[in-house]
N, C-alpha and C positions, 0 to 999 in steps of 0.2 A: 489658479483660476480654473474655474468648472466649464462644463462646456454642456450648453443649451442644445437647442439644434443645428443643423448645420451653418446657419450663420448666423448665430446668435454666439457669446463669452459671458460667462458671468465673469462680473470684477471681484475683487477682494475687497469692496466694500459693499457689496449686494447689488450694484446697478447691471443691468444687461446692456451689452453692446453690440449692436447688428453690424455685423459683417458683410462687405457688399459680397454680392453674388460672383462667380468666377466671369460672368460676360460680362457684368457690370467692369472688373478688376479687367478685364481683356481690352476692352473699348476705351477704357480711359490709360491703359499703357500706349495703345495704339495711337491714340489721339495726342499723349506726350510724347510720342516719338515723330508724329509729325509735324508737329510743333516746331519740336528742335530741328527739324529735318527742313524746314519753310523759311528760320532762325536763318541757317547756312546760307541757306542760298541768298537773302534778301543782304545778310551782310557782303556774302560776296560781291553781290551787285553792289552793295554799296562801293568797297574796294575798287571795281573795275573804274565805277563814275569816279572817285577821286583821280585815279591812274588819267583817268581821259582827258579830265580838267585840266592834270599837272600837264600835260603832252602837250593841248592848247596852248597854255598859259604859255610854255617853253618856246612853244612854235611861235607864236603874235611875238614873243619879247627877242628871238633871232630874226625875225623877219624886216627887212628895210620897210622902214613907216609908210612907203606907195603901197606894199603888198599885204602890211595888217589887217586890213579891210577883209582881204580872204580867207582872213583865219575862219571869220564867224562863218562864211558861206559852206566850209570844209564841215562844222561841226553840227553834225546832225543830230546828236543829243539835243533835245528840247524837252522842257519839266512834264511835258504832257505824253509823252512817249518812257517819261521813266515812271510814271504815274499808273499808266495801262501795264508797264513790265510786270510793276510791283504787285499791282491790281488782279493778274494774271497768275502770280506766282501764291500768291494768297488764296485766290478763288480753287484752285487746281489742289493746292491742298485738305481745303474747308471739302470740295468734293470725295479726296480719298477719303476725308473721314468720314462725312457720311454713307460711302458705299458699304465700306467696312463695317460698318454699325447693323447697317441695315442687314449685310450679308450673317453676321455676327448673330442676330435675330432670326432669322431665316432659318439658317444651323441648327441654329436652339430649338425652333419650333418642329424642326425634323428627325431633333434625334430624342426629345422630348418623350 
């Protein structure tokens, strides 16, 4: 395979093939690594809310039926507090990546 310009390949059947730019190749590792990195945490969370559920569920099923009642008052997990966690942990990444981007442009434009 011949090689065009810097981000250009010729193939071995005559087509050209544009190669992304190195910021372009930067911003999209970065952005899969926070990806994975958003992945972690949202599974972890998931884990802790099963652990909590199981704790509940344990606690209501030992407790004498006058005291069950107090399970629900104990658990402060409600879908709309796990909704803003998740909501929070997404946004908070969605942000690094655009800083990054941005900064990543910036760079470019200064060492240009």
């Amino acid at each position: 395979m011949g090689q065009g310009s810097d981000n250009q390949c010729q193939q071995p059947h005559g087509s050209t093939l544009t190669l992304p730019s190195n910021r372009d190749l930067l911003k999209a590792k970065f952005q899969m690594g926070t990806n994975r990195l958003m992945r972690v945490y949202l599974d972890e969370f998931e884990a802790l809310l099963d652990e909590h559920d199981e704790a509940m569920s344990k606690l209501h099923e030992a407790l004498p039926e006058q005291y069950k009642s107090y399970v629900s008052l104990a658990d402060y997990v409600t879908e709309e507090k796990v909704a803003v966690m998740r909501a929070n942990v997404l946004r908070a990444g969605n942000d690094m990546i655009r800083d990054v981007s941005d900064l990543i442009d910036l760079l470019e434009r200064h060492t240009s």
